[in-house]
Structures are given as structure tokens and as C-alpha cells.
N, C-alpha and C positions, 0 to 999 in steps of 0.2 A: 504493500500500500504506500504511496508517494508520500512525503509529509507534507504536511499543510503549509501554505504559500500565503507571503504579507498580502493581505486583502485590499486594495484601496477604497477609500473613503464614500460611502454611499449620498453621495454629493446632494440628491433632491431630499434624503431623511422621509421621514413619513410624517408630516404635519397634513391634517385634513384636505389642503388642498390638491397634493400630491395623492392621495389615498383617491378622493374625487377622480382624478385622472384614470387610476388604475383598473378602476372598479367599473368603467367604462368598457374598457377590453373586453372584447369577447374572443373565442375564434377564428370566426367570421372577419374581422374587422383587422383581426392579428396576425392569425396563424393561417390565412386562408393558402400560403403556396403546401404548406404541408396536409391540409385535410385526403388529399385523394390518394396519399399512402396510406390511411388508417385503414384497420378495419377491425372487423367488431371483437376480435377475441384477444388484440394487442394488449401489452403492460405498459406502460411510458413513466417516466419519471419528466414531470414540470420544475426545470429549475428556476430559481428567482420570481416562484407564485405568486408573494405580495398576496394580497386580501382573495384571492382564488378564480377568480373569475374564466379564464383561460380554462384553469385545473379544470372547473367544474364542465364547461362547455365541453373540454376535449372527453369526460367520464363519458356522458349523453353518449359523445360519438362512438365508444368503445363499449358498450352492453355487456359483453362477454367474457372483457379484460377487467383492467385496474391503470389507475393513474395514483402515485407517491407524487404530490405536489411537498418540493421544497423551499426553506428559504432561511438566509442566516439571523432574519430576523424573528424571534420567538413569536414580540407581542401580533405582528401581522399574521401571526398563523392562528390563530384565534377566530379575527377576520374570516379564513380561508374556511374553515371548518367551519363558523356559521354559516357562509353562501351554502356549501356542501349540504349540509343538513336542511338550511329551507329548501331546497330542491330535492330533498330523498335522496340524496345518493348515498348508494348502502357500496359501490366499487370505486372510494375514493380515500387517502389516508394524508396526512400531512407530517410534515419530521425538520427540525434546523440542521442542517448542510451547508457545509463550506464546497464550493465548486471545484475548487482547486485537490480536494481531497473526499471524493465523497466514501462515503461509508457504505459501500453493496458492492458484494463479490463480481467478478469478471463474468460480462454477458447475461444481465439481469433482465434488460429492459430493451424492447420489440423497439420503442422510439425514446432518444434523449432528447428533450424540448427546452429550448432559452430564451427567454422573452425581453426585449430592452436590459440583456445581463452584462453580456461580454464588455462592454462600453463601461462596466462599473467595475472590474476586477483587476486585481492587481497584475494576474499572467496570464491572457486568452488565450496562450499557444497551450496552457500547460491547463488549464479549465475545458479547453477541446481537447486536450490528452484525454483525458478524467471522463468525460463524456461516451468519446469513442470507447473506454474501457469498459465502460459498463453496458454498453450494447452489442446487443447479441449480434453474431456474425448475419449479415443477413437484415439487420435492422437498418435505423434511421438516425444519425444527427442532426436537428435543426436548429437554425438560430438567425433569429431576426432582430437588426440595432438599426436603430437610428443614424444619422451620418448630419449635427450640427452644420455644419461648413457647407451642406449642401440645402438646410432650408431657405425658404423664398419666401415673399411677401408683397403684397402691393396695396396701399403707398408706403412709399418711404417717410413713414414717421420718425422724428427729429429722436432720436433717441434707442430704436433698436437696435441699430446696430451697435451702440454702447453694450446692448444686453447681447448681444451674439459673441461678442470678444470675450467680454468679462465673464460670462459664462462658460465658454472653452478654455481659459485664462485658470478657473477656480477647478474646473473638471481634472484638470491634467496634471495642479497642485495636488489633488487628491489620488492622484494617480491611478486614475481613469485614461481614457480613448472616446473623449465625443466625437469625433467620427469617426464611428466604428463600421458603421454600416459599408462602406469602399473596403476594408481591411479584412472583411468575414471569411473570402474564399482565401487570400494568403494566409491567414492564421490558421486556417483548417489545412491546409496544405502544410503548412509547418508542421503542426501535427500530426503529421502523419495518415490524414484522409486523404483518397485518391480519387474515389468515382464523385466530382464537388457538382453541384449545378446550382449557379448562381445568379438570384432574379432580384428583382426591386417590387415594391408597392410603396404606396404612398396613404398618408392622410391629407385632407385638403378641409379646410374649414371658410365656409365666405356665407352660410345665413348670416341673418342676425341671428339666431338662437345660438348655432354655432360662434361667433365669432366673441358673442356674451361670453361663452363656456369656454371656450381657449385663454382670450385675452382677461379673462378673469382669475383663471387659474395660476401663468404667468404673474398678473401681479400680485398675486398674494405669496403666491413661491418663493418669486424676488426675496422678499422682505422676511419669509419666514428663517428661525432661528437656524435651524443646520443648513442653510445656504448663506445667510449675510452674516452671522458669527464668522465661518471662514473667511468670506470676503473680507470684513475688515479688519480681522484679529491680521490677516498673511498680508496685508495693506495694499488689496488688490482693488479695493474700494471703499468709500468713506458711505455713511449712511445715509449722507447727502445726494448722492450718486444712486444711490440704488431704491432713493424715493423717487428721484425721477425717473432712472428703468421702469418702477412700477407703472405710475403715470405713462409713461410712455406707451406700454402694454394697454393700460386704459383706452388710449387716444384711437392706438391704432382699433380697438372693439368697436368704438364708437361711428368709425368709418364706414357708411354703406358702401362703397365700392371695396370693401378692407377683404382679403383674400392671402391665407396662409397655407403652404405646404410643405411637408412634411416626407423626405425621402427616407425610405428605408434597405437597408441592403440585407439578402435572406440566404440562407446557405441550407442546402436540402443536399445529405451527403449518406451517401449508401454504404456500413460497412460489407467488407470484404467478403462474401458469400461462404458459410460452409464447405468446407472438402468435402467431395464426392461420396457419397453411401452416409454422410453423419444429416441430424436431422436440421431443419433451419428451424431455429425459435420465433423468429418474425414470421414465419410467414405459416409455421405448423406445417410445416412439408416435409419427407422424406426424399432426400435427392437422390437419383440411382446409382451405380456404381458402376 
């Protein structure tokens, strides 16, 4: 078992409005380049679950299997197990996991799932090590990040791009990778996955309902403690500074022409197929000899 690797700094923290975000996720909305691997008798392990919502959609999709949703945060697993439970799911469990080390013997799980993680961790190459090991020959790595540097927005309000620097400024303090989503297929490739196939999706947000719920969340983020604490304890910004970020975020909600998006980059990576005559765990098959 590898030992366990310096983690970096979960830079958004879980203040309510971050949790708001999370709890939004679905499948559908997240995970949709991986849904048409599934099928109903798979295990998967969810890492970086946060409040569950993923975990619990991807159970639904799996009737027959099990989904281990993890995360190194205790209290948000809490969170994860209520979703689970108002929806009946009797084939879902939750557990704290470090990525870089996880705790389940060699080729456990049909699919390993990461959801906005790799972008938070201290070693992606050696977190996609960890992953690939635990899935059965014949399974699935996936992993889908964000890529900072690559969102967009229209108008240019006096003031975001202040938030797009100083945010990838505080990310990378923390010793993170916001953009991560360009980097998914080389780090999977460093680790030692070979069959990689790598797509994009996006969010886009430009109602007004939408643009309320983004730019709303943003400014409260801004300002909440486990983001502007590090900003201005590491002197990367003053709280002068990042009351206007907030505002800024405001302005730009307030914009009826206001249009944000959001790239993401997704890596959907086949391990290595059982030898000949032994059976495949992913897919329940006996292969001939």
C-alpha cells in the first residue's frame, strides 16, 4: 500500500455556499461522458463525494451493484448519507479517504469516479496511480476538472478578472492545479493508463435564474473564511480587494446580457483487460482461452 501523500489545501472549504454548489451536481449535469459505461451490476467507488449527490444518482444507475462514495472530509459525509437515505438507497455506503492512499485491496471496483478532485490534490499523477489500482482489470477510471484559465464570460465587468488571477494565485498557494481540466489525459498517462479518451463538457449559465445562482454563489465564496483567510493571511489580497471581487460577481448577475462558461476536461480510461481464460470483474464475463 503507497503511503499517504501531502494533500493540498481544499481551497473553496465547505461554507454553505460552496455546499449550495455541490448539491446541484447531478450525473446528468457531471458525469454524463461516463454514464454509457455503466451498467446495472457495476461497484464504483465516488471519490471527492462532498454532500452525495453524484454518489446517489450514479447508485439509481447501478440497481444491481454498489457505489462506496468517499471523501476526506468527515462532516460532508453526513450530508452524503442523508441524500442516500431520502432516496432509499439501500446499495450505497460512505467512508473518509485520502486519494493518494486509498484503503481497498487491488481491483475492487468495476468504475473509479472523481468529481472536481484532481484540481485539489497534492499529487494527480500518484491519486490516478491509487485509482487505476483499485480497479479491476477491465474497469473504468474517470475524472472530470475544471480548467480556470479556460472560463469565459461576457461582459467584461471591471473587476473579474481580478477574481480569475487571484483565485488561481491562492489555488496553486494551496497546492492545487486550477487548470486541471487541459492536464487530465497527461497525468493519466503518467500514471501509467494507456487506453485514455479525452472529451470536454461545459457549464454555461446566462438566465436570470441562472446567472442569480452563479454570481451569487461566487460572491459569497469570495468572502467566505477558508478562501479570504488564505488570501490575506499569504498577502495575496487585502479585504478591500476581495469586497470588490465580490461586488464584482454581483454586477456581473445583475447583467441581462451576463453569460458565463465553464470548460471542463474528462478522462474516461479503460484498465488493461484481463489475460485470456481469467474472468473480467467489470464486465462479469469469462474471457476464452
Amino acid at each position: 500500500m503507497p503511503k499517504p501523500r501531502e494533500t493540498a489545501v481544499y481551497t473553496h472549504g465547505h461554507h454553505a455556499s460552496v455546499l449550495r454548489s455541490h448539491t446541484w451536481r447531478t450525473a446528468a449535469n457531471s458525469a454524463a461522458y461516463l454514464l454509457g459505461s455503466l451498467e446495472p451490476h457495476m461497484r464504483i467507488l465516488d471519490i471527492g463525494c462532498g454532500p452525495g449527490t453524484i454518489t446517489a444518482d450514479l447508485a439509481e444507475l447501478v440497481p444491481d451493484g454498489h457505489v462506496t462514495g468517499v471523501d476526506r472530509a468527515p462532516g460532508v459525509l453526513e450530508r452524503a448519507r442523508a441524500t442516500a437515505s431520502e432516496r432509499g438507497l439501500a446499495n450505497v455506503d460512505f467512508a473518509v479517504a485520502d486519494v493518494h492512499a486509498l484503503d481497498y485491496p487491488d481491483d475492487t471496483f468495476c468504475v473509479v469516479h472523481a468529481h472536481q478532485v484532481l484540481q485539489h490534490v497534492g499529487d494527480p499523477v500518484q491519486a490516478l496511480r491509487e485509482m487505476k489500482r483499485v480497479t479491476s482489470p477491465g474497469g473504468f477510471v474517470a475524472a472530470r476538472d475544471g480548467d480556470y484559465a479556460a472560463m469565459t464570460w461576457y461582459p467584461e465587468v471591471p473587476g473579474m478578472d481580478a477574481w480569475l488571477e487571484l483565485y488561481r494565485r491562492v489555488a496553486r498557494a494551496n497546492g492545487g492545479e486550477p487548470d486541471a481540466g487541459r492536464r487530465l489525459k497527461s497525468w493519466a498517462l503518467s500514471a501509467g493508463l494507456t487506453d485514455v479518451t479525452a472529451t470536454s463538457g461545459t457549464w454555461t449559465f446566462s438566465t436570470p435564474r441562472e446567472r442569480e445562482w452563479w454570481s451569487e454563489l461566487w460572491a459569497e465564496r469570495t468572502l467566505a473564511p477558508a478562501y479570504a483567510e488564505r488570501a490575506v493571511e499569504s498577502g495575496r489580497a487585502t479585504e478591500r480587494e476581495l469586497r470588490a471581487v465580490s461586488e464584482a460577481w454581483r454586477e456581473w448577475g445583475r447583467r441581462e446580457d451576463g453569460w458565463f462558461a465553464v470548460l471542463h476536461g474528462e478522462i474516461l480510461c479503460r484498465k488493461e483487460a484481463a489475460p485470456s481464460g481469467h474472468r473480467d470483474p467489470a464486465r462479469g464475463l469469462t474471457r476464452p482461452s
